[in-house]
C-alpha positions as CSV (number, residue, x, y, z in Angstrom):
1,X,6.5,-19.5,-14.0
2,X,5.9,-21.0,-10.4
3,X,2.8,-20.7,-8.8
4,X,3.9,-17.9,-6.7
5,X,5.2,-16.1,-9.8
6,X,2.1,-16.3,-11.6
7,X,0.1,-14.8,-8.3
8,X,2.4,-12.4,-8.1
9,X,1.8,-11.2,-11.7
10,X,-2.0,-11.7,-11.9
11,X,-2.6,-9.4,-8.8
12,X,-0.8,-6.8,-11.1
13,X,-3.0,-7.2,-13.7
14,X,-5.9,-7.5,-11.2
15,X,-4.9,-4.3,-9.8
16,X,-4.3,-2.4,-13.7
17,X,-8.0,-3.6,-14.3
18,X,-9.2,-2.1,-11.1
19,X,-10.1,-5.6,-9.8
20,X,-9.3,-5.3,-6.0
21,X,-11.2,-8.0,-5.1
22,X,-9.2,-10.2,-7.1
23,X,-6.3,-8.8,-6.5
24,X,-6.6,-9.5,-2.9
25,X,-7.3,-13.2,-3.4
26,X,-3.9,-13.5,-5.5
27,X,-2.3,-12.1,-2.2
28,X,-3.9,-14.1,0.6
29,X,-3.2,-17.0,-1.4
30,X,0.7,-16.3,-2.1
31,X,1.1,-14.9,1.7
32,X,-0.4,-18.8,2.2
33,X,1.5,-20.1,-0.2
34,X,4.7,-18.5,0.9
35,X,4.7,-17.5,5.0
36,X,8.0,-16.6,5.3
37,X,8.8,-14.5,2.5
38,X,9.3,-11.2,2.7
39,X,8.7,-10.3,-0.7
40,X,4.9,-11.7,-0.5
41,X,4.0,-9.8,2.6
42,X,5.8,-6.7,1.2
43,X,2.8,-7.1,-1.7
44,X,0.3,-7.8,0.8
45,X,1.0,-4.8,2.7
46,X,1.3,-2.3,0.0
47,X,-2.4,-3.8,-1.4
48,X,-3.7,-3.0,2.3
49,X,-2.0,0.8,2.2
50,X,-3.5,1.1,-1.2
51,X,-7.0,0.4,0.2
52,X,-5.8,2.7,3.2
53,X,-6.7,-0.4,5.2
54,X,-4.0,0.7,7.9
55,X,-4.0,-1.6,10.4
56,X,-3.4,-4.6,8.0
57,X,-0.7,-2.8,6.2
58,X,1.4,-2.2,10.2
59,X,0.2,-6.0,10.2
60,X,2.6,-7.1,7.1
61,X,5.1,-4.6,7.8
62,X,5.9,-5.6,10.8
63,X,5.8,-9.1,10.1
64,X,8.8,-8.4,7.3
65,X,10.5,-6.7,9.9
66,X,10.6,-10.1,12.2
67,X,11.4,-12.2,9.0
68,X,14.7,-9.7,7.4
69,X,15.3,-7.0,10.3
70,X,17.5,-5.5,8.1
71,X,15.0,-5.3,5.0
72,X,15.5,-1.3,4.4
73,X,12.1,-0.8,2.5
74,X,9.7,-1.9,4.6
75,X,10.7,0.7,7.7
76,X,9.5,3.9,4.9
77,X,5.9,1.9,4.6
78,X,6.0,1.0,8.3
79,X,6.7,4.8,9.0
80,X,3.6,5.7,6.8
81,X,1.4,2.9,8.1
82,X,1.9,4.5,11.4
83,X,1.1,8.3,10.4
84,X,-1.7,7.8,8.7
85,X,-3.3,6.1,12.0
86,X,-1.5,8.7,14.0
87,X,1.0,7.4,15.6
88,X,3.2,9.8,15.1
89,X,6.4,8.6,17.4
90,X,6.2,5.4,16.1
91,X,6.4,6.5,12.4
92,X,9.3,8.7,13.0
93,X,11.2,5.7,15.0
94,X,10.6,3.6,12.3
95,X,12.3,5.9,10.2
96,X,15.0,6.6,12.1
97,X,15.2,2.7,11.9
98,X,15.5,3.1,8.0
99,X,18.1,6.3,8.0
100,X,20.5,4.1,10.1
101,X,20.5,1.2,8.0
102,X,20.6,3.6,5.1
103,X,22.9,6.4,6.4
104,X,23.5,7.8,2.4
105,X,20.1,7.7,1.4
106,X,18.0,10.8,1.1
107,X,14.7,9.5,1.0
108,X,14.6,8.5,5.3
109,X,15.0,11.9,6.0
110,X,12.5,13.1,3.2
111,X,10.2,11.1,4.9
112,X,10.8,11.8,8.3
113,X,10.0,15.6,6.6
114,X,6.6,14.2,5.2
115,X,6.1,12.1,8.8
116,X,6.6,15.4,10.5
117,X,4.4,17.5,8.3
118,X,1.5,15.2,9.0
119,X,1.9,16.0,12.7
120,X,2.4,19.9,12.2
121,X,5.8,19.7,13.9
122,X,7.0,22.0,11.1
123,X,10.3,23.5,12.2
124,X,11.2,19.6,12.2
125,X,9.9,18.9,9.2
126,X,11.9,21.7,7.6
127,X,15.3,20.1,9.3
128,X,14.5,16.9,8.4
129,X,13.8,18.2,4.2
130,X,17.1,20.1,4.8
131,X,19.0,17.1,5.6
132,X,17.9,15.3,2.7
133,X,18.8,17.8,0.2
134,X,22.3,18.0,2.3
135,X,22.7,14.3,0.8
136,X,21.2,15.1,-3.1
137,X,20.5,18.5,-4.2
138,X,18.2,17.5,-6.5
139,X,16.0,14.7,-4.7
140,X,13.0,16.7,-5.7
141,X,10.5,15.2,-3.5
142,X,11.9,16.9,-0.5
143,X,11.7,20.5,-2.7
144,X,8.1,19.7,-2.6
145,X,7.8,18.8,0.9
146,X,9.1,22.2,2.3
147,X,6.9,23.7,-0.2
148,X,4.0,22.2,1.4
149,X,5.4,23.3,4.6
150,X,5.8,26.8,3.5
151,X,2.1,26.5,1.7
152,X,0.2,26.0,5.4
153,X,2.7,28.5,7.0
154,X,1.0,31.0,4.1
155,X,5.1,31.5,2.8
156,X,3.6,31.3,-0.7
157,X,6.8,33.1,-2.5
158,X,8.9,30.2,-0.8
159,X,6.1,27.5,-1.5
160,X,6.4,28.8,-5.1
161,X,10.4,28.8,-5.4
162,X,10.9,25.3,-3.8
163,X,7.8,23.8,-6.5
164,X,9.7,25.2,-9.6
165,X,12.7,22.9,-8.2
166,X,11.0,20.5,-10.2
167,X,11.0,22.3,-13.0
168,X,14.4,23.6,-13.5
169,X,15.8,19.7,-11.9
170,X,13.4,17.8,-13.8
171,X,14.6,14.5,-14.6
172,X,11.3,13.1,-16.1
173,X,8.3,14.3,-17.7
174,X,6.9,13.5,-14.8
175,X,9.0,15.9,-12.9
176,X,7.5,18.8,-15.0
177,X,3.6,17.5,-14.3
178,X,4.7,17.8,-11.0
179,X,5.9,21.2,-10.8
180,X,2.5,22.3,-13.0
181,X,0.4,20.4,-10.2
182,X,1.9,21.7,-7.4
183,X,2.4,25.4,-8.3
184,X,-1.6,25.2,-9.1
185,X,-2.4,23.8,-5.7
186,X,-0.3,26.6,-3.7
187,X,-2.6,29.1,-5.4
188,X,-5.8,27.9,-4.8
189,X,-4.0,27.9,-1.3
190,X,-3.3,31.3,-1.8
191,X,-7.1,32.1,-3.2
192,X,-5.3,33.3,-6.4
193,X,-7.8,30.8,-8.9
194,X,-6.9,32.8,-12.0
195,X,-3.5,31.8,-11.6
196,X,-4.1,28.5,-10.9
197,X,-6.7,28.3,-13.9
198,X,-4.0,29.4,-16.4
199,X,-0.6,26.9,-14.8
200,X,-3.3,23.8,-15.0
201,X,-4.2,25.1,-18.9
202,X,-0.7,25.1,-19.1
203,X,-0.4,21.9,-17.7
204,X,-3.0,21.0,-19.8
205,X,-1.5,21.8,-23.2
206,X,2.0,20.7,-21.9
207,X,0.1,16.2,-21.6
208,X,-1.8,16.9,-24.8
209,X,1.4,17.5,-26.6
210,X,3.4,14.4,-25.3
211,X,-0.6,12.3,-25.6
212,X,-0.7,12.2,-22.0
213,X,-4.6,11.8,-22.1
214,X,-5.0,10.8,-18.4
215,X,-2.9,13.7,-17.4
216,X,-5.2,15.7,-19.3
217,X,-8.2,14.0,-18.0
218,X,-7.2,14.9,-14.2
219,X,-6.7,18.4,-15.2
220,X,-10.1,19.1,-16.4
221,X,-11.0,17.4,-13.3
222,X,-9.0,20.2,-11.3
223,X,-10.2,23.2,-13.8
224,X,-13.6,21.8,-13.0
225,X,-13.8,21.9,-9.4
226,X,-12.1,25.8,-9.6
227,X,-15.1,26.8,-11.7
228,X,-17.4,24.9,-9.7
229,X,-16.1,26.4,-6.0
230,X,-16.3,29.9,-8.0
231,X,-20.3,29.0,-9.1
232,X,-19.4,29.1,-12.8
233,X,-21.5,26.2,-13.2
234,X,-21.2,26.5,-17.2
235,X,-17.4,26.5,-17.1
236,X,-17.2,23.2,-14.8
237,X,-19.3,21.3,-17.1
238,X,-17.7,22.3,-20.6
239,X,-14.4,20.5,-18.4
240,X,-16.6,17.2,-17.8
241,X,-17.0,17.3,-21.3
242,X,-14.0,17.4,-22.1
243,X,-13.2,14.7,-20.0
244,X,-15.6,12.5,-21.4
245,X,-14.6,12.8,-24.8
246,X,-11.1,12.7,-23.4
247,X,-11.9,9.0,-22.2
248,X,-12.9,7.8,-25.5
249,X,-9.4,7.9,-27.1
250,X,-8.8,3.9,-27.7
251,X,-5.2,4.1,-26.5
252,X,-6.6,4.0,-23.0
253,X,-7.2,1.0,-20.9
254,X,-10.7,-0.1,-19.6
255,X,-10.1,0.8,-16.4
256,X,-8.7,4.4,-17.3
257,X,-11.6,5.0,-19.3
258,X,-13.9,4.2,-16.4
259,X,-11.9,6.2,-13.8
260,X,-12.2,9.2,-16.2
261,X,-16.1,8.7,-16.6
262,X,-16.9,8.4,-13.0
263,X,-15.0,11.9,-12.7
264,X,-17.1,13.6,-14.8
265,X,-20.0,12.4,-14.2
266,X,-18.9,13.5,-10.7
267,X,-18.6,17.4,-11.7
268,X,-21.8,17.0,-13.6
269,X,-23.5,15.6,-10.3
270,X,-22.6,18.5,-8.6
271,X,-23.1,21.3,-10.5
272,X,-26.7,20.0,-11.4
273,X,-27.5,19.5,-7.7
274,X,-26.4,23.2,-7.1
275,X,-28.5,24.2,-9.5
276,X,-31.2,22.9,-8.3
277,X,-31.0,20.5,-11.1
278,X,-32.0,17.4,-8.6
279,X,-33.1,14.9,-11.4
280,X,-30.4,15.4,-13.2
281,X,-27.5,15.2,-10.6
282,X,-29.1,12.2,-9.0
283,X,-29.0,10.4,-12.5
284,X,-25.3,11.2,-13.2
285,X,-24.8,10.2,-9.4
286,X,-26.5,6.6,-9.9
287,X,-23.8,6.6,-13.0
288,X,-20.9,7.1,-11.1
289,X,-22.5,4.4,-8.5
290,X,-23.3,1.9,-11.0
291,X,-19.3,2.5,-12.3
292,X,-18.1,2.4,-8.2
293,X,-19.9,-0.9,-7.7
294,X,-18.7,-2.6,-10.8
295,X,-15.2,-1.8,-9.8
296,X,-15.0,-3.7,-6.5
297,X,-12.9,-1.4,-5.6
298,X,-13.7,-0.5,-2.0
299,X,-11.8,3.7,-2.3
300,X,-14.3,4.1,-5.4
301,X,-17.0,2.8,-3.1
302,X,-16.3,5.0,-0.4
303,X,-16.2,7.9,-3.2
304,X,-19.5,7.1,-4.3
305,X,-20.9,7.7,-0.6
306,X,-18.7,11.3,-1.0
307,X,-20.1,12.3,-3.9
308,X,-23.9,11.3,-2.9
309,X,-22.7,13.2,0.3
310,X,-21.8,16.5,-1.3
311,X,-24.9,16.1,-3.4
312,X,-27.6,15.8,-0.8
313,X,-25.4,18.7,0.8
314,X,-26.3,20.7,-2.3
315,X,-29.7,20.1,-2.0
316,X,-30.5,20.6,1.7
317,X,-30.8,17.6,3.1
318,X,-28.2,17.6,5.7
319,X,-29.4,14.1,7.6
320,X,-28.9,12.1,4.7
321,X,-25.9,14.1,3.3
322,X,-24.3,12.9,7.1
323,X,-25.6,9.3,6.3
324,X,-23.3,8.6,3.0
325,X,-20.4,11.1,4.6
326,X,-19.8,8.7,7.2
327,X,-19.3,5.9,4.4
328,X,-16.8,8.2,2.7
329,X,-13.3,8.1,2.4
330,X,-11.5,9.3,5.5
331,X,-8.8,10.3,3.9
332,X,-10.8,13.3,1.6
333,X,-10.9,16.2,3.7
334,X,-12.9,18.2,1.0
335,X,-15.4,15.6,1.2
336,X,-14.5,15.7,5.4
337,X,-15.4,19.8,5.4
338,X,-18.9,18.9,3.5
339,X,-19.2,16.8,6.3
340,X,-18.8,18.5,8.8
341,X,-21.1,21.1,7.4
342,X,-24.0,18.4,7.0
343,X,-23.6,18.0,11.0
344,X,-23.6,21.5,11.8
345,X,-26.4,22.0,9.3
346,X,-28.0,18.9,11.1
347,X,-27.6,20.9,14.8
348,X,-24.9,18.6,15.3
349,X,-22.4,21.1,16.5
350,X,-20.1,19.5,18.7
351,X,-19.4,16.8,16.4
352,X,-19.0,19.4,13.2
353,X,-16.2,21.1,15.2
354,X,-14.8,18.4,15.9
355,X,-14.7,17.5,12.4
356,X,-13.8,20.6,11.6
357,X,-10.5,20.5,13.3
358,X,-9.8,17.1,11.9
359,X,-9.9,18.8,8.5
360,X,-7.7,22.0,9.9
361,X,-4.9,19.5,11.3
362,X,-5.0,16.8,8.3
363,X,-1.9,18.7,7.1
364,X,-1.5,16.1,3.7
365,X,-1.3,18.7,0.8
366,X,-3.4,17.9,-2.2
367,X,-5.3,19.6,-4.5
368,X,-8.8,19.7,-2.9
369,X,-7.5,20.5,0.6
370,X,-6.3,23.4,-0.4
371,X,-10.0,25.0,-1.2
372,X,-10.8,23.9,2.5
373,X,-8.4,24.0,5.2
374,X,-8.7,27.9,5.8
375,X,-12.7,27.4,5.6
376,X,-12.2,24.9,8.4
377,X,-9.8,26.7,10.3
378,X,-13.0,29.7,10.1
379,X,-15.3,27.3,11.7
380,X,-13.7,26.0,14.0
């Protein structure tokens, strides 16, 4: 293989181990090594999105878009480079970019739905999922985008209907995980957690059978934080256990077996530090640190500073539970809410509704937004 070649593979490997760091110096050196290709900033630029280091990411982007303006791709990360800083017109003109140099594609106008979501403009967002499915009936992705639009209009029927599209059009197994994970966050949206407990034990049982450990492992993660929002303390930690003796299979890689530990030692943090448990939570937290650290992976990091957040939350102290929050990922709104609490909690209150409306118009559907948007929204 050619130098370039090889960079480009180890910075794969790099990044399967959960070696950032070394991943990025793969990629500054083959952007180096190669200026003008747009292949080598297009790897640059999805490391930077990966790391949600935005403005680098709209850096390579558009440098691919001066090299090969008619390098399809790249417009769909531009677009999302752009939303997730907020520029909201820019991302959609980018897109429109990427729909007319692929007029028979669905996925511009699925994204222009997703682009359109982030900025609440919902009625477009709708159109724009509609138009995609006009082109493939089945493009799945844009079922699940007007079911997140019908999930923070409260439409949970709909929500529901569009989410089993996945199901009934699955083309993977992946498909099907994705129906189970979805249908489970638009009840917790909907406050309905014993339905959302039994689809994510049916999700559950559906990864065991095909071995799909790390499918299993995030949904004990999700089980966990149900019980744990509902104060069944006991319930949340028989999940981490599971988790952890989920992580010893020997089919999983190192750095699978490390992102399943930290989890659970995450849930056991918690619930310890809501029960009042202090040494105990602060020695699974200095676990997950050690693990974050080790990683040199910066999003771990910036999870660590969450979880020590939520945890000094839990016990009170709201100054230094506003100290790690503003080190935590941006991009976590559960973590965000907890936040904002701290500050209001601190007698910080302009800045806490502030935050709190931050969390309200995030409008990125995932599994832990769902247990706080509506408890923003009554704060603000």
């Amino acid at each position: 293989a050619t130098e370039a070649e090889q960079l480009a593979i180890m910075q794969m490997k790099a990044n399967s181990e959960d070696k950032t760091g070394e991943a990025r110096s793969h990629l500054e050196r083959l952007v180096t090594l190669l200026p003008e290709s747009r292949r080598a900033h297009y790897l640059m630029g999805i490391f930077y999105f990966g790391q949600q280091e935005w403005p680098g990411a709209e850096n390579e982007f558009t440098i691919i878009t001066s090299l090969d303006p008619d390098f399809a791709p790249v417009y769909n990360m531009l677009g999302y480079a752009y939303s997730n800083q907020m520029k909201y017109a820019e991302a959609i003109d980018a897109l429109k970019h990427y729909a007319s140099l692929r007029p028979d594609d669905p996925n511009p106008y699925d994204s222009m739905g997703e682009i359109y979501l982030h900025s609440g403009a919902f009625e477009n967002s709708i159109m724009a999922y509609e138009s995609s499915l006009k082109l493939d009936p089945r493009f799945n992705a844009s079922h699940a985008g007007l079911g997140h639009n019908y999930c923070f209009t409260k439409d949970f029927e709909k929500a529901r209907e569009q989410y089993n599209m996945f199901r009934s059009g699955a083309k993977s197994v992946a498909d099907t995980n994705i129906y189970y994970f979805w249908t489970a966050v638009a009840f917790v949206h909907e406050d309905k957690m014993d339905d959302a407990i039994s689809i994510l034990r049916e999700q559950f049982d559906f990864a065991g059978e095909r071995g799909m450990v790390g499918t299993q492992g995030a949904c004990c993660q999700q089980l966990a934080l149900v019980y744990l929002e509902r104060g069944d303390y006991k319930k949340a930690l028989a999940e981490a256990k599971i988790e952890h003796d989920l992580a010893k299979d020997p089919k999983l890689q190192k750095a699978a077996v490390e992102n399943m530990v930290r989890n659970a030692n995450a849930i056991e943090a918690r619930v310890y530090s809501l029960q009042g448990k202090n040494d105990e939570a602060k020695k699974h937290l200095e676990k997950f640190r050690i693990s974050a650290e080790s990683s040199g992976n910066e999003i771990n990091i910036d999870n660590y500073h969450g979880l020590a957040g939520l945890v000094a939350f839990s016990m009170d102290n709201h100054t230094e539970a506003v100290e790690h929050f503003s080190l935590a990922n941006e991009q976590n709104m559960y973590q965000q809410y907890y936040h904002a609490m701290a500050l209001e909690g601190a007698g910080k209150t302009d800045e806490a509704r502030e935050l709190f409306e931050k969390v309200v118009h995030y409008n990125r559907n995932n599994f832990v937004y769902a247990f706080v948007r509506d408890a923003a929204k009554g704060r603000m």
